[in-house]
C-alpha positions in Angstrom: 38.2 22.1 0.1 38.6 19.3 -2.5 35.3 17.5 -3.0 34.7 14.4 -5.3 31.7 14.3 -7.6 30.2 10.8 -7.8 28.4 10.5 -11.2 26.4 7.6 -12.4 25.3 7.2 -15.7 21.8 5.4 -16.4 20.3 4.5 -20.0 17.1 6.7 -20.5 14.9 3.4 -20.2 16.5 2.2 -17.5 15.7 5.9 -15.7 12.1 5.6 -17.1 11.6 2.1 -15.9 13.0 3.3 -12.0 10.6 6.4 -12.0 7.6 4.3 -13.8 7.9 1.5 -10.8 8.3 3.8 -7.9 5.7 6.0 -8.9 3.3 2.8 -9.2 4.7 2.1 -5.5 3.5 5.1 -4.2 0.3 5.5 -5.9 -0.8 1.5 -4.4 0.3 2.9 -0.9 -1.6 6.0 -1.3 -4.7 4.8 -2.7 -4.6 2.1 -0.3 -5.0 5.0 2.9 -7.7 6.2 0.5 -9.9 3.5 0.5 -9.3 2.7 4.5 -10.7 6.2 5.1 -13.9 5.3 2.9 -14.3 1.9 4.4 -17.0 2.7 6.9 -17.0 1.7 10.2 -18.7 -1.2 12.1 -20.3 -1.6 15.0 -19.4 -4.5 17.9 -23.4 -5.5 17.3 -22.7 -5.3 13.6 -19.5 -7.7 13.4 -21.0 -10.2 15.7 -24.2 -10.5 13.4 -21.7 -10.6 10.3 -19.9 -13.4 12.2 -22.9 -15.0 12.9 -24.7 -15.4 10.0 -21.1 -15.9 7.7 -18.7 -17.1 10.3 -15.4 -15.8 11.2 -12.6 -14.6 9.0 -10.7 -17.2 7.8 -7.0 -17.0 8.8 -5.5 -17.4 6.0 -4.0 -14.2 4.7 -3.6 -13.3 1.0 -2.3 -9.8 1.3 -1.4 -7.9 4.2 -1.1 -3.5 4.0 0.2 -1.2 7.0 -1.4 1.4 6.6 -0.7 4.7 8.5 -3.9 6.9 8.7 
């Protein structure tokens, strides 16, 4: 069988640059599960005192993370 090798050719930077951004990617992603599993819980009592004494949460959104625990 005949195949066909597909080569692409990337300057060094250019590889390092890739690597370097997806590496940042993953580490944000990861360290953001992280910190959700330290974030302790709150009670239904607690919230509605938080609520109460600071109001609700506004509902405007500055950055919003899925993140699969």
């Amino acid at each position: 069988m005949n195949e066909i090798m597909n080569t692409i050719t990337i300057p060094k930077k250019e590889l390092k640059m890739i690597i370097r951004e997806s590496v940042r990617e993953i580490f944000e992603q990861e360290s953001t599960k992280f910190r959700a599993l330290l974030m302790p819980a709150v009670s239904q009592n607690e919230q509605e005192d938080i609520e109460k004494r600071y109001g609700g949460p506004s509902r405007k959104v500055m950055k919003s993370i899925d993140a699969n625990i």
